[in-house]
C-alpha positions in Angstrom: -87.1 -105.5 97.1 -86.8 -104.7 93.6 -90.4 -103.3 93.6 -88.9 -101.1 96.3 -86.2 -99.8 95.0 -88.1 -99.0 91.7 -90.4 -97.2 93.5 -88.0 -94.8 95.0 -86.2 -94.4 91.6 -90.2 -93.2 90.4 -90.4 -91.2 93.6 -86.6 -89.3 92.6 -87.6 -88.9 89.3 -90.5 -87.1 89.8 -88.8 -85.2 92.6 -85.9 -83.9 90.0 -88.2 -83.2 87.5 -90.4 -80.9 89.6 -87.5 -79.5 90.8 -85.7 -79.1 87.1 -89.5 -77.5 86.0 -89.7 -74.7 89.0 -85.9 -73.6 88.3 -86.5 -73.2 84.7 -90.0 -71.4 85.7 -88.0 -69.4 87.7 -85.1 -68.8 85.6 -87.5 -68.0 82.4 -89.3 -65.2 85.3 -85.8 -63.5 85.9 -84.6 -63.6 82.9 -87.3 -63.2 80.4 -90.2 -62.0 82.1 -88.8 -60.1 84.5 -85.2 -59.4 82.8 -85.3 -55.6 82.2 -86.4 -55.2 86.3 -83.2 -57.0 87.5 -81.0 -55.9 85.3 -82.3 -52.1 86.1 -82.1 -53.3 89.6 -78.5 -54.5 89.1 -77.0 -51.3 88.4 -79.7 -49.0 90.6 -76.5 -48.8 93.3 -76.0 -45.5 92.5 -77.2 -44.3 95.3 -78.3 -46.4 98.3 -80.2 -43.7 99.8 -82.2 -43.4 96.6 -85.8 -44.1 98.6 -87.6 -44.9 94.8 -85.4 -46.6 92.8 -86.7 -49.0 90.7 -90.1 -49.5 92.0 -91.8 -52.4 90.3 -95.4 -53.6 89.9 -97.9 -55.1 87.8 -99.6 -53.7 85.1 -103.7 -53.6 85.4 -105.4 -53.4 81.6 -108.8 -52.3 80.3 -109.9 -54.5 77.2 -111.2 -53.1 73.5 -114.0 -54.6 72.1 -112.0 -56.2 69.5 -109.5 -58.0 72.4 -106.5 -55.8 72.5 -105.3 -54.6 75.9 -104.6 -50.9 77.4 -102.3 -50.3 79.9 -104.0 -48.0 82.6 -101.8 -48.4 85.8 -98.2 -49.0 84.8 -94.1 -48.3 85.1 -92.7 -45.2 83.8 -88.9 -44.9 83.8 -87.0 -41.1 84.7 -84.3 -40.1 86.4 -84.0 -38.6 89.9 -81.1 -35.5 90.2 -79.2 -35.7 93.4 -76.4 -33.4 94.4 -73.4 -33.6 96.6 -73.5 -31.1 99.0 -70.1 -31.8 100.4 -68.6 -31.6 97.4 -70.4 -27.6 96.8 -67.9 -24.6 97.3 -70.8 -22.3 96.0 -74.1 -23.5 96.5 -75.2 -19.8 94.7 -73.3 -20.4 91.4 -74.8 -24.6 91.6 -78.3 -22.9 91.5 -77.6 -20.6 88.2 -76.0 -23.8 86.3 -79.1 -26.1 87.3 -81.7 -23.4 87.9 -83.6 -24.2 84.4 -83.9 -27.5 85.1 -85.4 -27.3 88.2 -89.1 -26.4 87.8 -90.3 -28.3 90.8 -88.1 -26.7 93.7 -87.1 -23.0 94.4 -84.2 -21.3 95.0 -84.3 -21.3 98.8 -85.1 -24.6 98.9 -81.9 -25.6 97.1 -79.8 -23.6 98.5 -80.1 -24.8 101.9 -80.0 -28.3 100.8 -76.9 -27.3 98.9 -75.0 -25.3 101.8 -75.2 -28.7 103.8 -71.3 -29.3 103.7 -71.2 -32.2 105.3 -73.8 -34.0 103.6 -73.1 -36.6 100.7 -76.1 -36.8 99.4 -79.4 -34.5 98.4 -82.6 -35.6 96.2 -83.3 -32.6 94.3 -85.9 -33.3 91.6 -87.2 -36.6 90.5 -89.2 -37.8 87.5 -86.6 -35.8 84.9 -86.8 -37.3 81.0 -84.2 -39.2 79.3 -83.7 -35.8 77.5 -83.5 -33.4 80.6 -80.9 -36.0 81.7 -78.6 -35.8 78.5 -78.6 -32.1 79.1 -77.8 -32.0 82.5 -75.3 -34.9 82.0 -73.4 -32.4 79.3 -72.9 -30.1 81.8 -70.3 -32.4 83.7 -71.2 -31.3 86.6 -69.4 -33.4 89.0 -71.5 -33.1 92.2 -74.3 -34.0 89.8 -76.3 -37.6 90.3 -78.4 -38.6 88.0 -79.9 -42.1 89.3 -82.7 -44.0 87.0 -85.7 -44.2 88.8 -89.5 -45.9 87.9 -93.0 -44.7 89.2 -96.5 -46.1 88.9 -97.9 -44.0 86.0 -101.6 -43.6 84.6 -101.6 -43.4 81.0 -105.7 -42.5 81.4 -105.7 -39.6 83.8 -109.1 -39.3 85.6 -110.6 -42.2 83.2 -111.8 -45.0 85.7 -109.8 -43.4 88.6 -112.3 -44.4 91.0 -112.4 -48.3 89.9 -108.8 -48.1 89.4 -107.3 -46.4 92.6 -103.7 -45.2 93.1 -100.1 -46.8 94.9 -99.4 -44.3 97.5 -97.8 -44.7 101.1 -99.7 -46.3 104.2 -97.8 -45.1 106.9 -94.1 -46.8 105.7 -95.2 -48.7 102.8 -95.9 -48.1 99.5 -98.7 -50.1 98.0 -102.1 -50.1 96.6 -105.0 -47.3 97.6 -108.5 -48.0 97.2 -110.1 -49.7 93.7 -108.2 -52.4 92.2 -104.5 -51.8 93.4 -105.9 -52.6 96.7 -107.8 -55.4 95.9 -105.2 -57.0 94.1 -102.3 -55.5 95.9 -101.0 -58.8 96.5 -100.7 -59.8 93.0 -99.7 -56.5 91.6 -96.6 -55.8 94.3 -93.1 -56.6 94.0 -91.5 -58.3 97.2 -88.2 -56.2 96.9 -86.9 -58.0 99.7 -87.3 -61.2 97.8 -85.1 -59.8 95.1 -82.0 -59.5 97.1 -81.7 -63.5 98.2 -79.4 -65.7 96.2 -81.4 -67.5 93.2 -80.5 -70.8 93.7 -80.0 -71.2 97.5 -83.9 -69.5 96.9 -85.0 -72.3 94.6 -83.4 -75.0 96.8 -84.4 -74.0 100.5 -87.9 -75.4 100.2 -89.6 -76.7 96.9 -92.9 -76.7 98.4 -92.2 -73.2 100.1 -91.6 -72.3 96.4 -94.5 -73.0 95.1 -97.6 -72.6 98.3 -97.5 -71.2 101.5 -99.2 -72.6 104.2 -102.6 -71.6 103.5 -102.4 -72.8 100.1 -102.4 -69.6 98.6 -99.2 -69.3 95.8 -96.7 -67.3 97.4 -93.9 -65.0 96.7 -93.3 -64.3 92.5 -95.8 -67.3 92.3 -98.8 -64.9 93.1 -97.3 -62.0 91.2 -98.6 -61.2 87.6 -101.3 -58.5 85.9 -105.5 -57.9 86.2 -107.3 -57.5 82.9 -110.3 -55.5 83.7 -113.7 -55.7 82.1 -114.3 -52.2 81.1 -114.4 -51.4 77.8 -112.4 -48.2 76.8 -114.8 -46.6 74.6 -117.7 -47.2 76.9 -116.0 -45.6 79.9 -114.7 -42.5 77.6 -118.7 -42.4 76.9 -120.3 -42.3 80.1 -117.5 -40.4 81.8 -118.3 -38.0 79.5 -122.0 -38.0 80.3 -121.3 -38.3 83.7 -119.4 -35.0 83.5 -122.2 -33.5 81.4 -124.7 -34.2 84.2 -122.6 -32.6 87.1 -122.0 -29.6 85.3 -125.6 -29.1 83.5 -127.5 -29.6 86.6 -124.9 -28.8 89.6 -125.3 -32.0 91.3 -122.8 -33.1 94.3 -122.5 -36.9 92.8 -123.4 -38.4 89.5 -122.6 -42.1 88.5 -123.1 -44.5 85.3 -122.4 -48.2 85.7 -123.0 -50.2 82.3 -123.2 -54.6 83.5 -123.9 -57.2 81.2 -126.5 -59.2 83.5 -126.1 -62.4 82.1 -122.7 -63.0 82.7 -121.9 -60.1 85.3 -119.0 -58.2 83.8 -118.9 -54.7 84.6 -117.9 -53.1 81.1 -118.3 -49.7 82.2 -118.3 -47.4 85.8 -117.9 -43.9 85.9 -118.2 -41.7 89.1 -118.0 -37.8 89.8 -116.4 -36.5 91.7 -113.3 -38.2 90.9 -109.5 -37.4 91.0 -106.2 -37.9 88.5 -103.9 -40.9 90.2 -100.9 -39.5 89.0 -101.5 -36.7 91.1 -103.7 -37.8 93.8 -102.1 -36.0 96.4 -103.7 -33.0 95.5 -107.1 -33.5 96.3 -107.8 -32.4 100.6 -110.8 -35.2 100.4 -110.0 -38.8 100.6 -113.6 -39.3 100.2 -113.5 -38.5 96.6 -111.0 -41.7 95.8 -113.8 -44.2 96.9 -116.0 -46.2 94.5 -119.2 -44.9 95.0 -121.2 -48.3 93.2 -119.6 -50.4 96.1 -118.6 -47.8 99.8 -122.0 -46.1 99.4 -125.8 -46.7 100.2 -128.5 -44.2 99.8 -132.2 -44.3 99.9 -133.0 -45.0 95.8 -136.5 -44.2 95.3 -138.7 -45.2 92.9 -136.4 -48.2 90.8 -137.5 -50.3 93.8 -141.0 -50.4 92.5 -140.4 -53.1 89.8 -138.8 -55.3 92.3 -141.9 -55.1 95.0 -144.1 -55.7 91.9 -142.1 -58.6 90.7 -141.7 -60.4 94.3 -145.6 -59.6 95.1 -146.5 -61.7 91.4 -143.8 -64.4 92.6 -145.4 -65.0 95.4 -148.5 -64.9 94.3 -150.1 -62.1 96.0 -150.8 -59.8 93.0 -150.9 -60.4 89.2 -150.0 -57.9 86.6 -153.7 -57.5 85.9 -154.7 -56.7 89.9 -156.4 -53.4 91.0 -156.2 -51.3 94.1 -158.4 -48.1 95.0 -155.5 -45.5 95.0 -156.6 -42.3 97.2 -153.2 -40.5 96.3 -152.2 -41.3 99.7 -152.1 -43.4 102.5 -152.5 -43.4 106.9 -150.3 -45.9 108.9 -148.8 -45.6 112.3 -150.1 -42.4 112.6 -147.7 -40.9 109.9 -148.9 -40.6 105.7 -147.7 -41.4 102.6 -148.8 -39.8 99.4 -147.9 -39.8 95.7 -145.5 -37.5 94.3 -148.5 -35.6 93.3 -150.6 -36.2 96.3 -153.3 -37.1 93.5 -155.3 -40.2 93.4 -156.6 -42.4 90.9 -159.1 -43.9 91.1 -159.1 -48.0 90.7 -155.7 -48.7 88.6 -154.1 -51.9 87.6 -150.2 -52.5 88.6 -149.0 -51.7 85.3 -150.8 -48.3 86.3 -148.5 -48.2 89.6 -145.3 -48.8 87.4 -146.1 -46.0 84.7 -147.1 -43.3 86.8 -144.8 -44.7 89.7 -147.5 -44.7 92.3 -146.5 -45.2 96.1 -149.4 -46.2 97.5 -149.2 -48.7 94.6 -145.9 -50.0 95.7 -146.9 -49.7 99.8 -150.2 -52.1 98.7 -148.2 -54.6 97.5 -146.0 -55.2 99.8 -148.6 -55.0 102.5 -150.6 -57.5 100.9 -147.4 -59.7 101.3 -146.8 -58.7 104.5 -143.5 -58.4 106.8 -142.2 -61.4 106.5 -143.1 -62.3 102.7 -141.3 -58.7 102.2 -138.4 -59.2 104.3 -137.6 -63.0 102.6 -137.6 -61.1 99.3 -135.3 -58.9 100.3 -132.8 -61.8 100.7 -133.7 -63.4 97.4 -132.8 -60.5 95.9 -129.5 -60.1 97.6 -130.0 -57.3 99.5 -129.0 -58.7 102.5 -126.0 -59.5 102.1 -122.8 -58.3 100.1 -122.4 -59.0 96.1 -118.5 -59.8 96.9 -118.0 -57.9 94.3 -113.9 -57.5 93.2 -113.4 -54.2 95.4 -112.6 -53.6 98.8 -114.5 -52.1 101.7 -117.9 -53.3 100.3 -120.7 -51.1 102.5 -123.3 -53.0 104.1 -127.1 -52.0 103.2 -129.5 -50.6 105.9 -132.3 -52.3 106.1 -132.8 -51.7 109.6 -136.1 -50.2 109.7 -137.9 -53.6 108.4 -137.3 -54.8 112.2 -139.3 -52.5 113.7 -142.6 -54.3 112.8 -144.2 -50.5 111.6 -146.3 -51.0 108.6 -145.6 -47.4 107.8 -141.8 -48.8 107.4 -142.7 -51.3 105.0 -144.9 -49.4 102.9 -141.7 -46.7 102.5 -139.5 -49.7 102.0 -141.8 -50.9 98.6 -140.6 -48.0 97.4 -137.3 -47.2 98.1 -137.4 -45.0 101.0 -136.7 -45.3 104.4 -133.9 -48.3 103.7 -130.3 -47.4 101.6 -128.9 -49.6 99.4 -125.2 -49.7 97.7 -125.7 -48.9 94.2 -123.8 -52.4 93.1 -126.9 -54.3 95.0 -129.3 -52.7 93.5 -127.7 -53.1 90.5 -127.1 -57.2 90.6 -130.6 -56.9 92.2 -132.1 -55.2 89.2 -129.9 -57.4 87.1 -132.1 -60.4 88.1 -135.4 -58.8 86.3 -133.0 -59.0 83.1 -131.6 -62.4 83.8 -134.6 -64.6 84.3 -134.7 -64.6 88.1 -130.8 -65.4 88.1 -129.0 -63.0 91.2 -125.6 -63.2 89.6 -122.7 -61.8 90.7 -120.8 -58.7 89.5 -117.4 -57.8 88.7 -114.7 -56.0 87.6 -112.2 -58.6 86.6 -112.0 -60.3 83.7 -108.7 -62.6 84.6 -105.5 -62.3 87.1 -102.5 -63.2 84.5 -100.0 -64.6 86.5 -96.2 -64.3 85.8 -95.8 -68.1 85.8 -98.1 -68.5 82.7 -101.5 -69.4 84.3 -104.2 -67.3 84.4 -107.4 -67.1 86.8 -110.2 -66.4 84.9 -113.5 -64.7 86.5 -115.9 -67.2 86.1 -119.6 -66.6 86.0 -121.2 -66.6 89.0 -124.8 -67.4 90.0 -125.9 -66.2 93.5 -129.5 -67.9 93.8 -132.8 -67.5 92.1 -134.6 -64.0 93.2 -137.8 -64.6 91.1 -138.7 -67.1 88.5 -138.4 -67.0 84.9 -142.0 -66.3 84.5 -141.7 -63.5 86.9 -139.1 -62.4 85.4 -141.0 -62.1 82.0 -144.3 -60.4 83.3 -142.3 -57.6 84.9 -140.0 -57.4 81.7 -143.3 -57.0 79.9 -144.4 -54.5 82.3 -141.2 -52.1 82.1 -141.1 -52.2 78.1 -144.8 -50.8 78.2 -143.2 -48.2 80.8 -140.8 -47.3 77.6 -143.0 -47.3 74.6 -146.0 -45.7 76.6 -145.3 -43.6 79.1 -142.0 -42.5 79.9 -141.1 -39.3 78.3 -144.1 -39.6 76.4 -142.7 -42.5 74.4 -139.7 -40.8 72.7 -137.5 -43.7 74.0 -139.1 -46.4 72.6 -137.3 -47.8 69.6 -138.7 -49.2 66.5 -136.6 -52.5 66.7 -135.5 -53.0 70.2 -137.6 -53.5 73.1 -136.0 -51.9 76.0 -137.5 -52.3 79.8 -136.9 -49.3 81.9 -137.3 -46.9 85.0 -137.2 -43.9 86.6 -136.4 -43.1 90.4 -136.7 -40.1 92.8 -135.8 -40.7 96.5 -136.1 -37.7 99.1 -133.0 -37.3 101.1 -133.0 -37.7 104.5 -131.7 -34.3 106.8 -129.9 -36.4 109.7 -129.6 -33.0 111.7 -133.6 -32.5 111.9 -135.1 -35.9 111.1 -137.2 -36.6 108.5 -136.3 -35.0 104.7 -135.0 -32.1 102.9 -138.1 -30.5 100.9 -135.9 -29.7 98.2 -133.0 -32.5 97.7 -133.7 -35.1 95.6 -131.8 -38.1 94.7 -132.3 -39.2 91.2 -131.7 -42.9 89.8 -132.7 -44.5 86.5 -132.4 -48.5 84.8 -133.1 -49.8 81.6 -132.0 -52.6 80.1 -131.6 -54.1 76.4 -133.0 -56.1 73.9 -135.8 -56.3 76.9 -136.3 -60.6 76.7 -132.6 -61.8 76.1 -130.6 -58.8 77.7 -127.0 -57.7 76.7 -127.0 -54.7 78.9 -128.2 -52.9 82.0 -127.3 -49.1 82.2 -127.5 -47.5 86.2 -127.7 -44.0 86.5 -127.8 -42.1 89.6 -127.6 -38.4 89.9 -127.5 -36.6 94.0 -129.3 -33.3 94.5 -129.1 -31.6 90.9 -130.2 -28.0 91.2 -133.6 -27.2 88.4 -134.8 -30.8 88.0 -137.0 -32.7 90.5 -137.8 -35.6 88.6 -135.4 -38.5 87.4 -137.1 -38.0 83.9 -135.8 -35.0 83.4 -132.2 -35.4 83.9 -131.4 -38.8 83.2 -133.8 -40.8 80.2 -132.0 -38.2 77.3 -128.7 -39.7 79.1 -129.8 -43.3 79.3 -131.3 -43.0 75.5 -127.6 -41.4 74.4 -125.5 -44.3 76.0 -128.5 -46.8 74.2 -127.5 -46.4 70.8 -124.3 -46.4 71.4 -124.0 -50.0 72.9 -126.3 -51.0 70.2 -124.1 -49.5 67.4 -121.5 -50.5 69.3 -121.7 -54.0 69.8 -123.5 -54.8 67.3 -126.5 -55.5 69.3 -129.0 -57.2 67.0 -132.8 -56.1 66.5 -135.3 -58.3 68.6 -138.5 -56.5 66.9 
């Protein structure tokens, strides 16, 4: 009995003491954490028609290299002027006293709102300083409302726009739009209806309602907190400014850089044209220029597929680094032909041959020596099957389609990147996996979720499977630095200390009105990564129908070479040579 009874005391204890711990998490949130919100929320009754009011949400941060944080999506705090209409003799001689001050509405459009003598209440301007409002405020105006207001604000403009995204109305609600604030709209929103119930009957209607929902996910404030980013300020000021630089030097329609550490996954840079400002989003007439082109599109990448078809036809065992083939400059299947980008051939050439002078009847010989199947089961090793789940919403699928038509024709334009369209993030973790000793792993955005009741969720590292093994993985590493120090741009990348393993990509782009391909659009992509044998960094470039240029080489290696020695300056990146 006595067992009993001091088992229930145990029991009550531990009840109270959760109970005593959640109210004082909650109590430190409203008052500490979240203070300055309810406070400003406490006295936002003003105006109840006031449709903004103190909009709240979580902040989402880039990182420096040196750990501090920068606020990219935030609160800014203003003032909304309202008028009284009802209380207007002369809605004329309103105008000329407020007329300076009102830079965002015209005459007509005031007046009317003005002349409307029955109405209580107009919102006039919003977004006003605390300055414009001391100077309106002298006027003593007393039709005059000036009700404190807060918006989401981008302190970075354009800079990561299209990783970041935008709050915006869907329909009725305000929330998150594309990027991150869609992703993580759940974290980063403010229930506001939740702010309105009594704290304590709150804390005391449920303890465990408190704390989970029913699907185990933490609900209510217990979710809500910040997302720390992975991308590195000064490396996305960098290669948005050589992203910009491409797009305007060779009039391309699209131009990316996307700079992934592939041992650990973290995205540290991802820069996209075109692209838009979030503070003023509603400008731009396309919606498709807010998507994140690394993760909504595919296209067809050319050439960078090469190293992958070599690498699976040595893992399997089909070729070796030293095998030869009779290239002809072109090749006859299923009644159609392939041909090198010159139409030349040469002769009997080794692999590394195929790789420096990006042969496609190299590429088509090795995967027909693998065959369908072989092919096909590489694919999936190297992730191209399936989605990288990468932190970002509405993931595209790849199109791999063709493979399933049992052509050989298709899989020889598959070994080299035609014919089958990939989303630049899976050829990127795919590419990743030459870098990473045969490791797929996966890539992101987010470094941690920071929630408001002091935990944090930390990204973790994530391996996705083995693509190729680590002496694969070696041998095509090998294969791409002699690309570099040999042959690409006549050697004027290679550099005296590093060893960096690199190609070059050009994909024609299929005419879906006509069948078949343009003759004179080209898509151009380019990797490289660095130190070559214990990487710190991959670069991805991809630049969509520039105008003067039809090779890869000539638009993006000065680019890639640029962006180079600045993560090795950098970071710090020491010499492995």
């Amino acid at each position: 009995m006595e067992k009993q009874e001091n088992s229930r005391t145990r029991l009550l204890a531990v009840f109270v003491s959760l109970t005593v711990t959640l109210f004082i998490g909650r109590l430190f949130i409203v008052q500490v954490a979240r203070g300055e919100y309810y406070d400003n929320l406490s006295r936002d009754q003003v105006s109840s028609q006031n449709q903004y009011g103190y909009f709240e949400r979580g902040e989402i941060y880039f990182q420096t290299l040196d750990g501090n944080i920068v606020t990219v999506a935030g609160i800014e705090r203003g003032y909304l002027l309202a008028i009284k209409p009802s209380e207007i003799s002369d809605p004329e001689a309103a105008y000329l006293k407020l007329g300076a001050y009102l830079n965002n509405i015209d005459k007509e459009t005031f007046i009317t709102k003005a002349s409307k003598s029955e109405d209580p209440y107009e919102e006039i301007v919003h977004r006003l300083s605390e300055g414009i409002r001391d100077e309106i405020g002298a006027l003593n105006l007393p039709w005059v409302m000036l009700v404190p207001e807060q918006w989401r604000y981008y302190p970075g403009g354009t800079l990561g726009a299209n990783v970041i995204g935008f709050v915006g109305f869907r329909g009725d609600e305000l929330g998150g739009q594309y990027g991150i604030e869609r992703q993580f709209d759940k974290t980063l929103k403010r229930d506001m209806g939740n702010l309105y119930k009594n704290f304590f009957s709150e804390l005391f209607s449920g303890v465990k309602n408190e704390v989970f929902s029913s699907d185990s996910h933490p609900a209510n404030l217990a979710e809500e907190g910040t997302v720390l980013l992975s991308i590195e300020p000064k490396v996305q000021a960098l290669i948005e400014l050589k992203t910009d630089e491409l797009m305007t030097k060779w009039s391309a329609n699209q131009a990316g850089i996307l700079v992934i550490e592939p041992s650990t996954g973290r995205i540290v840079g991802a820069s996209s044209r075109p692209s838009f400002n979030p503070n003023s989003y509603q400008v731009e007439t396309s919606p498709g220029v807010y998507q994140n082109p690394f993760v909504e599109d595919v296209f067809e990448m050319g050439s960078i597929m090469k190293p992958i078809t070599i690498a699976a036809g040595i893992d399997v065992g089909v070729i070796s680094p030293s095998t030869t083939y009779n290239d002809k400059g072109f090749l006859e299947l299923d009644g159609k032909r392939i041909e090198n980008y010159d139409s030349r051939g040469r002769g009997v050439v080794g692999m590394q041959e195929v790789l420096n002078e990006s042969l496609n009847t190299g590429a088509a010989f090795v995967a027909l020596k693998m065959g369908e199947s072989s092919y096909k089961e590489y694919l999936g090793r190297f992730g191209f099957t399936d989605k990288t789940g990468i932190d970002m919403p509405n993931e595209a699928n790849n199109l791999l389609s063709n493979l399933d038509s049992g052509k050989e024709i298709e899989l020889a334009t598959a070994s080299f990147g035609q014919g089958i369209a990939v989303s630049p993030i899976s050829m990127v973790r795919a590419l990743g996996a030459l870098a990473n000793k045969g490791f797929l792993i996966k890539p992101h955005f987010v470094d941690s979720v920071d929630l408001d009741i002091g935990l944090e969720n930390k990204t973790m590292v994530t391996e996705q499977g083995r693509a190729i093994s680590a002496k694969t993985s070696e041998e095509i590493t090998r294969m791409l630095v002699k690309v570099v120090d040999e042959y690409l741009a006549g050697g004027q990348l290679k550099m005296s200390h590093y060893t960096i393993a690199a190609k070059t990509g050009t994909a024609q782009i299929a005419n879906p009105g006509e069948g078949g391909y343009y003759a004179d659009r080209y898509m151009h992509s380019f990797f490289g990564y660095f130190p070559a044998y214990e990487s710190r960094f991959l670069v991805f470039m991809y630049l969509k129908e520039p105008i003067g240029a039809r090779y890869a080489s000539e638009t993006l290696t000065q680019p890639f070479k640029d962006i180079t020695q600045f993560l090795i300056s950098y970071y710090n990146v020491p010499p492995d040579r």
